[in-house]
N, C-alpha and C positions, 0 to 999 in steps of 0.2 A: 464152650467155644463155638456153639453153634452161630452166632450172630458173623466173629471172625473169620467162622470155617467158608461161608457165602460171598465174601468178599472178595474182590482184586488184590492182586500183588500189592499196587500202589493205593486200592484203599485202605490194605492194611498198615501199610507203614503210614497212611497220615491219620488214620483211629492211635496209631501208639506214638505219634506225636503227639498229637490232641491231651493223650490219655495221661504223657510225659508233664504237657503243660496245666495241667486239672494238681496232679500231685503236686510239680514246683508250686506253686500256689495255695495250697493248704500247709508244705512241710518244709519247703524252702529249696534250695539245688543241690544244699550238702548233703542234706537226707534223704534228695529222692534214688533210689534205689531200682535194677531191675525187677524186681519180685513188688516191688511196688505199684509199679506201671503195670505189669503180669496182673495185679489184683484191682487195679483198677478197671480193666478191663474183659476181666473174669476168662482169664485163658492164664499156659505156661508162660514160666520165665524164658524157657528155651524156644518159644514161637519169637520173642523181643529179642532173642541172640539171631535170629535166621533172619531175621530181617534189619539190625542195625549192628556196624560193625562193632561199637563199643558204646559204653555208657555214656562217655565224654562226648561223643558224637550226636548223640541221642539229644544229650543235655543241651551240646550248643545249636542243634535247629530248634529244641522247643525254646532256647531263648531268642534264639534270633525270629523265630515266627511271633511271641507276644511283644518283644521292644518294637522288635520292625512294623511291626501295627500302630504302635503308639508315634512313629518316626511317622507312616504313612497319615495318621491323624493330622500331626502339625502340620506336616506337608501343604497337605488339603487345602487346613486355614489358612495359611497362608498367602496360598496362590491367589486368595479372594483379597488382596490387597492393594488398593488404586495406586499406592506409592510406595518409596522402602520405608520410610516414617510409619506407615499404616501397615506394613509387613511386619515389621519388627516386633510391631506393638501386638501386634498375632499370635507372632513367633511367642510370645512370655503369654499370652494367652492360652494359649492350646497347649502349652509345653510338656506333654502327654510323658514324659518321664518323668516328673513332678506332680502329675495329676492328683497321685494315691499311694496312699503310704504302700499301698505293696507296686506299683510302678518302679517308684527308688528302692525299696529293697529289693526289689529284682537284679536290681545292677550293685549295688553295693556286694551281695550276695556273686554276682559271676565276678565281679573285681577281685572280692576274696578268692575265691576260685580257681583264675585267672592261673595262677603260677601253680597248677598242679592238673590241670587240664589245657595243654596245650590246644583243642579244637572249640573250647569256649572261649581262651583268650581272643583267637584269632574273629570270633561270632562277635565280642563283647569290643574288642578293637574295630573293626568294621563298620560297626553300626556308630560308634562313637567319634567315629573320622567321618560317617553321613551326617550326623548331629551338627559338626561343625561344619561340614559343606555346604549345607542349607544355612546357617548363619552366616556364613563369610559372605554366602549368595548376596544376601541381603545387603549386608554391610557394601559390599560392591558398588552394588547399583546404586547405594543412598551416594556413594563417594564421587560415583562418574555422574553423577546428577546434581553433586554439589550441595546436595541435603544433610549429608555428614561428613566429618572428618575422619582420616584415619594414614599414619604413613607405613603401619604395617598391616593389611587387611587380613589375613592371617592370624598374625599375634594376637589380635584385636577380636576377634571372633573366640578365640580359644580361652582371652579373659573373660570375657563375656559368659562362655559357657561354662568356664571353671568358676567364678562367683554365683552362680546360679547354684549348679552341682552342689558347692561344698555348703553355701546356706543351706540349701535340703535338706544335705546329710545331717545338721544341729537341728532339723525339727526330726526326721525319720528316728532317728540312730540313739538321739540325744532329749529330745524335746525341748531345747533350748531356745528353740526360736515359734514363733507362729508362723502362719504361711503368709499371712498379711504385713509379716516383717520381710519375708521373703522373696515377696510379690514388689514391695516397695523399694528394697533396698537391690535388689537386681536391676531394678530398672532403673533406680536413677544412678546405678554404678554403670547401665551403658549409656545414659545420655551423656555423663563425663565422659566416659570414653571416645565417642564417636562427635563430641562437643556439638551437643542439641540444647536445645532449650530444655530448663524444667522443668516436668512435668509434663513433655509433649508423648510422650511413653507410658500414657494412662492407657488404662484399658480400653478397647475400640467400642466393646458395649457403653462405656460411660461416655464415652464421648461422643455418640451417636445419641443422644437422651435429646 
């Protein structure tokens, strides 16, 4: 324990956050465990009680620090978008909860979760009401700009995101699908949506070539 013995208050609760998100990631959310984090870290289980009030707690900041990275990733890309046409096309680009198969089982994992840990739902809800609010963002501006259409901008963002989501889940979960079925078929299910053109929701790298 000498390395956590050296430490601040607060550097040690974010070493057993850190240490929380190392385990989620090799053994998944259901089985990471106090005594697990304690060993990743080479100290007590009773140092990770003195500093988080419960496991479920523990579990929904170490998800909400690795999604909310992957959220602040899109983010990013996005902002670098001259139009919402060229946003959008970002947004399915960078779409950093799809990135990697452990990205979506990350979330597939806290959804399961969800109803037995009230402070990961509330992590896992959260971050998936920003997912959509950065979409709808989009979808907004294309609409007050007269580049897309849409008479529920809302509803329309949350299709969008929910055909994205649930093709995933058929390559993660299932392996039913490729990604380049996933990549294709999300995207021209939001150019119906928002009534674009086909195939104007190509990837920004190919279409910069």
């Amino acid at each position: 324990m000498g390395a956590m013995a050296r430490m601040s208050p607060q550097e040690r609760r974010e070493a057993i956050v850190t240490a929380a998100m190392a385990v989620m990631e090799r053994q998944g959310i259901a089985a990471t465990t106090v005594r697990d984090v304690a060993a990743e870290l080479g100290t007590s289980s009773g140092l990770i009680h003195h500093y988080v009030d419960s496991m479920d707690d523990l579990l929904a900041e170490a998800f909400a620090r690795a999604a909310g990275d992957d959220l602040a990733t899109t983010r990013a890309a996005v902002e670098s978008g001259q139009d919402a046409v060229d946003r959008l096309a970002l947004f399915f680009d960078s779409y950093a909860r799809a990135d990697d198969d452990f990205g979506m089982q990350r979330w597939l994992e806290a959804w399961a979760e969800a109803a037995r840990r009230p402070a990961l739902q509330r992590a896992s809800r959260q971050l998936n009401e920003a997912w959509h609010s950065l979409l709808a963002s989009i979808i907004r501006d294309g609409v007050e700009h007269g580049t897309m259409r849409s008479d529920d901008i809302e509803a329309a963002a949350w299709r969008v995101l929910s055909l994205l989501d649930g093709l995933m889940l058929q390559v993660v979960a299932h392996g039913a699908l490729t990604r380049a079925q996933v990549d294709a078929w999300s995207r021209a299910g939001a150019e119906r949506e928002l009534g674009l053109r086909p195939g104007v929701l190509g990837a920004v790298s190919a279409r910069s070539m």
